[in-house]
C-alpha distance (Angstrom), angle and dihedral (degrees) to the residues before:
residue distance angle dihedral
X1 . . .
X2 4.14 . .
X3 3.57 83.9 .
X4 3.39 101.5 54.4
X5 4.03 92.7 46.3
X6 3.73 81.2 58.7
X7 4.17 100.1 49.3
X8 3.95 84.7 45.5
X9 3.77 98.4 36.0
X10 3.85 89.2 -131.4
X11 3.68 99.1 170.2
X12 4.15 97.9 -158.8
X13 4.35 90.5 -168.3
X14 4.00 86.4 57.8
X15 4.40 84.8 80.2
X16 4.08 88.8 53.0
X17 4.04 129.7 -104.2
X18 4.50 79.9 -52.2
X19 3.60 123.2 38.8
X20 4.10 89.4 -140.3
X21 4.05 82.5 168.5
X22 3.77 91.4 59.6
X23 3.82 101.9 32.3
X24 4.22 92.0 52.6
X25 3.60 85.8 46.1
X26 3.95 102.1 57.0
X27 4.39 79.7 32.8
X28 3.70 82.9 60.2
X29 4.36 97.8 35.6
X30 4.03 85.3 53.3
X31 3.74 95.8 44.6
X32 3.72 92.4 49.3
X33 4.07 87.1 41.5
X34 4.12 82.0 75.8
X35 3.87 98.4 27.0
X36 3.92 83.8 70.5
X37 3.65 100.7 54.5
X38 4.21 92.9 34.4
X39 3.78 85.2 157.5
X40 3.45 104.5 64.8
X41 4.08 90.1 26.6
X42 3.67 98.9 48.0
X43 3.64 116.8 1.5
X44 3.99 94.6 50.4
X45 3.84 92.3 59.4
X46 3.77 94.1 53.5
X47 3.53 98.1 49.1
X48 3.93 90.3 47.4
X49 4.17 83.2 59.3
X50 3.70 93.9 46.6
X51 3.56 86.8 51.1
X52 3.91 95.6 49.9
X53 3.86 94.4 46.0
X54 4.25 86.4 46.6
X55 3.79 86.6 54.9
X56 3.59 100.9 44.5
X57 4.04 93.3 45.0
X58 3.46 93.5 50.0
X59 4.03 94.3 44.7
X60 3.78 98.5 43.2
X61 4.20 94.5 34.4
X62 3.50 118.4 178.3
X63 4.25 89.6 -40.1
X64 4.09 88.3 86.2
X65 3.92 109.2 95.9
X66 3.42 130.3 -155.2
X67 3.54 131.6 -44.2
X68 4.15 120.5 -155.9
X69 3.60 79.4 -18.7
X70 3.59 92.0 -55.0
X71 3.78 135.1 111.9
X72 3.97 110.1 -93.2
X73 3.99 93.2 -115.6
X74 3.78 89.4 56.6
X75 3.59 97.2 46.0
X76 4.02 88.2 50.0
X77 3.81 96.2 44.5
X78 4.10 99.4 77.8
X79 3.83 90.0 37.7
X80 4.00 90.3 52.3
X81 3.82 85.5 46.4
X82 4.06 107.3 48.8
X83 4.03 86.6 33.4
X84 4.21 90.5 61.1
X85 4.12 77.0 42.3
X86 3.78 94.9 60.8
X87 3.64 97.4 41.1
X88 3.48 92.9 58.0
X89 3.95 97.9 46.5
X90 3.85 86.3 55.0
X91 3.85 85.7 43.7
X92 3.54 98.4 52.2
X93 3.92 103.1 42.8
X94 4.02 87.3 52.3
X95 3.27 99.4 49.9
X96 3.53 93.5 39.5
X97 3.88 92.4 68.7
X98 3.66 97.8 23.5
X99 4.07 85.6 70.8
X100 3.47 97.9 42.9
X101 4.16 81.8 56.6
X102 3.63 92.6 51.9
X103 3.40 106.3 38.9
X104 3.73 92.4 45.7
X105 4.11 99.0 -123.7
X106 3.98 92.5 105.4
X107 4.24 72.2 99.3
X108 4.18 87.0 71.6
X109 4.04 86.3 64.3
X110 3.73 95.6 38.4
X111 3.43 93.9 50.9
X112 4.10 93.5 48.1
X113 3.46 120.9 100.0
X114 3.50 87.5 -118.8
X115 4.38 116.7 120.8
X116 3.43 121.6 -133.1
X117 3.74 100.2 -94.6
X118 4.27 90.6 53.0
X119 3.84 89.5 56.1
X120 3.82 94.4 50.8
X121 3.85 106.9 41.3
X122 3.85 80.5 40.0
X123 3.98 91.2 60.4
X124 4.08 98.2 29.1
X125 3.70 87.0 50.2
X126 3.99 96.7 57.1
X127 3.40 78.2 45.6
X128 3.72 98.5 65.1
X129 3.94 88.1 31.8
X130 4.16 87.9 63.5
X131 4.19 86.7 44.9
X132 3.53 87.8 53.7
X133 3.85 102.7 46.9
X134 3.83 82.0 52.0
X135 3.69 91.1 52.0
X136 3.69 96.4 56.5
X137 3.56 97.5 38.5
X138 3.62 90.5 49.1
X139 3.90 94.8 46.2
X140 3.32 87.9 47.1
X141 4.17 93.0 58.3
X142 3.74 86.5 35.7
X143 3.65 92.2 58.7
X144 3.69 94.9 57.6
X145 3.39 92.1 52.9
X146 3.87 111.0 40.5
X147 3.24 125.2 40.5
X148 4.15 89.6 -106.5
X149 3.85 118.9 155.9
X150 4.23 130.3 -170.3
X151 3.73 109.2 -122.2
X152 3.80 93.3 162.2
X153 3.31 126.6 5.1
X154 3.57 95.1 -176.1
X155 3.57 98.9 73.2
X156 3.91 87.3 39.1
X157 4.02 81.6 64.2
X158 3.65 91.5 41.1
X159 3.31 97.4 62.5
X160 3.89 95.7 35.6
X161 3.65 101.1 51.4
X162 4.38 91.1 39.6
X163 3.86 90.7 41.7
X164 3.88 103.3 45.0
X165 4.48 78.9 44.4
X166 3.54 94.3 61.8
X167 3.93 96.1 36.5
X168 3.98 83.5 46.2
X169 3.80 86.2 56.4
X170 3.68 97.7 45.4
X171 3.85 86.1 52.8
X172 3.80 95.4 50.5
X173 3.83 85.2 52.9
X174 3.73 94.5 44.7
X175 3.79 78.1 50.5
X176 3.48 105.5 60.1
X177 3.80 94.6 36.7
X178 3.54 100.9 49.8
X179 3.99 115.4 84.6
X180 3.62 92.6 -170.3
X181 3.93 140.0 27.6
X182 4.06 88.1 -110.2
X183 3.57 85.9 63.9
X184 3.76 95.4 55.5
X185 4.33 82.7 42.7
X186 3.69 88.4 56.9
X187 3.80 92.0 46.7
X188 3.42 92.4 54.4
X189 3.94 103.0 42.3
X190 3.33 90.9 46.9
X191 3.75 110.2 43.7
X192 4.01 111.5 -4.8
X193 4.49 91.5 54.7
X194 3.74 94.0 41.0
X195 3.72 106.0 39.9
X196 4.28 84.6 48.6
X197 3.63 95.1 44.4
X198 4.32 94.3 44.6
X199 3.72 82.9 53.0
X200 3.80 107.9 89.2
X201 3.91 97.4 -87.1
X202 3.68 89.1 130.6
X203 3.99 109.1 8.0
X204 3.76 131.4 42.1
X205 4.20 112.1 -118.3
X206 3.27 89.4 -116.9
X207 3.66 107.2 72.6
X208 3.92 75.5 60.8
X209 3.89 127.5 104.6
X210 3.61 114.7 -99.3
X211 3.91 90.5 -106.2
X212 3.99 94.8 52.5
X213 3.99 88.2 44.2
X214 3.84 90.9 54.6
X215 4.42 90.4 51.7
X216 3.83 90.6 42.9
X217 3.66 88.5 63.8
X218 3.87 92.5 63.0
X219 3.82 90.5 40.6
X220 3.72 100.2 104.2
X221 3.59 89.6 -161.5
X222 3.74 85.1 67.4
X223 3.62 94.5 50.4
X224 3.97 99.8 53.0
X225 3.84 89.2 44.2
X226 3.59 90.8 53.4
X227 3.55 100.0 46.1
X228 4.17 94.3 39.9
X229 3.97 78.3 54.3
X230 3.84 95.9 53.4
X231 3.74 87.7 58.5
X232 3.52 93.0 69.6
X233 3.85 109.3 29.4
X234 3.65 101.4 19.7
X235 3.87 106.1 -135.0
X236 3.67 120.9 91.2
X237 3.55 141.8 -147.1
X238 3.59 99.5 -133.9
X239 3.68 141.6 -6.5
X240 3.31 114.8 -34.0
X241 3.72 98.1 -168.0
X242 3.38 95.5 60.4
X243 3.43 94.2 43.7
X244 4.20 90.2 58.7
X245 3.80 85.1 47.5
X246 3.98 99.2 46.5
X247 4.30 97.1 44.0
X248 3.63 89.6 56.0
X249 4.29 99.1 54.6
X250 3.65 90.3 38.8
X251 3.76 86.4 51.1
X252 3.79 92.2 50.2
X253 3.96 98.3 46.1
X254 3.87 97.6 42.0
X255 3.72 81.2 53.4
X256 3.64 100.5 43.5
X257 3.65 84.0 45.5
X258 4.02 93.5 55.4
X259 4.19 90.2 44.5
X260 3.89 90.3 48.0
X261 4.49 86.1 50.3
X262 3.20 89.3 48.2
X263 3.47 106.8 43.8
X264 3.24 85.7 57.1
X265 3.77 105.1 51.7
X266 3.98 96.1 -107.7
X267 4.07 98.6 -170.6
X268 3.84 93.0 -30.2
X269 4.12 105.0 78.5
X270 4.17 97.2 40.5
């Protein structure tokens, strides 16, 4: 790449210490990326939600009790809606990278005067911009159907924007690791689905054995569903504090982590 700044005479400083032309522009390439196909990127994850909270009011009936001191279908609603928000943060940074590999056109960003750290908050931030148009347009459906009310939306943004960061991050890793897309399917069956359904989506950690309560803590998963979920009925499940100390540094280091990979040409410059 330094040698082909030199043939060209591309002279990378001449855009300032940040390229802001170049990072808004891939921002904007990725966002559009899932604008175009809004049915499988935004509609599909809504109607998988409706579907879960059809199922589980029609199983459990009127015979569930009270959750937090809330009925069961309002307890489940935010958890159904920031879960179908992490999956598809994690779903779009991997993909994302996985077919530029393929199709050959990962070249385009390579070739960019763009650094390392540009390219990835570029990428993981469309991610978290496609988890949040899902959030909203799922809360929105959600609140016509359950009985859901906004206490605070600031902690429903906290935990949107931090969670669908750090899943965003662990997608752009997953991303440059993977060498094909059963790689990334592995990834997420086996790690990404468990970790957010053991998280409290549909359960409270407290019906939990000591042991299992003690892990859950240090499940981040748990932590952004349980602060998205104080938003809206304002109790929580577990320490909040913690929670808005712990998303954050996991943010930063599975970012750092995906800047350092790809500075470096993990699986993309060989």
């Amino acid at each position: 790449m330094v040698e082909i700044h030199k043939k060209y005479k591309i002279n990378v400083k001449s855009f300032g210490s940040i390229n802001y032309v170049g990072l808004i522009s891939l921002y904007l390439r990725e966002c559009s990326r899932f604008f175009v196909v809004w049915a499988q990127t935004l509609l599909s994850p809504l109607v998988s939600s409706l579907l879960f909270l059809s199922v589980l009011s029609l199983a459990l009936g009127n015979e569930r009790g009270d959750v937090l001191g809330h009925p069961f279908i309002v307890f489940l609603a935010p958890g159904l809606i920031v879960q179908s928000m992490i999956l598809q943060s994690f779903s779009h940074s991997t993909s994302s990278l996985m077919i530029s590999k393929m199709q050959g056109n990962i070249v385009d960003i390579l070739y960019a005067p763009l650094s390392a750290a540009e390219v990835s908050l570029s990428i993981i931030l469309a991610a978290v911009t496609r988890s949040v148009v899902i959030g909203i347009v799922s809360t929105l459906v959600f609140y016509f159907i359950v009985d859901l009310k906004i206490l605070n939306i600031g902690y429903i943004f906290y935990a949107a924007f931090f969670g669908s960061f750090f899943i965003g991050s662990l997608g752009f890793i997953t991303g440059l690791w993977a060498t094909k897309f059963d790689h990334t399917a592995t990834i997420t069956n086996f790690l990404i689905t468990p970790l957010s359904f053991l998280s409290g989506v549909f359960y409270t950690i407290d019906k939990l054995p000591i042991v299992f309560q003690n892990i859950s803590y240090f499940n981040p998963f748990f932590h952004i569903i349980n602060i998205f979920r104080y938003g809206f009925l304002g109790v929580s499940d577990g320490n909040i504090s913690f929670g808005m100390i712990y998303l954050p540094l996991l943010s930063f280091v599975a970012w750092f982590i995906a800047y350092i990979l790809y500075k470096n040409g993990y699986k993309i410059k060989s």
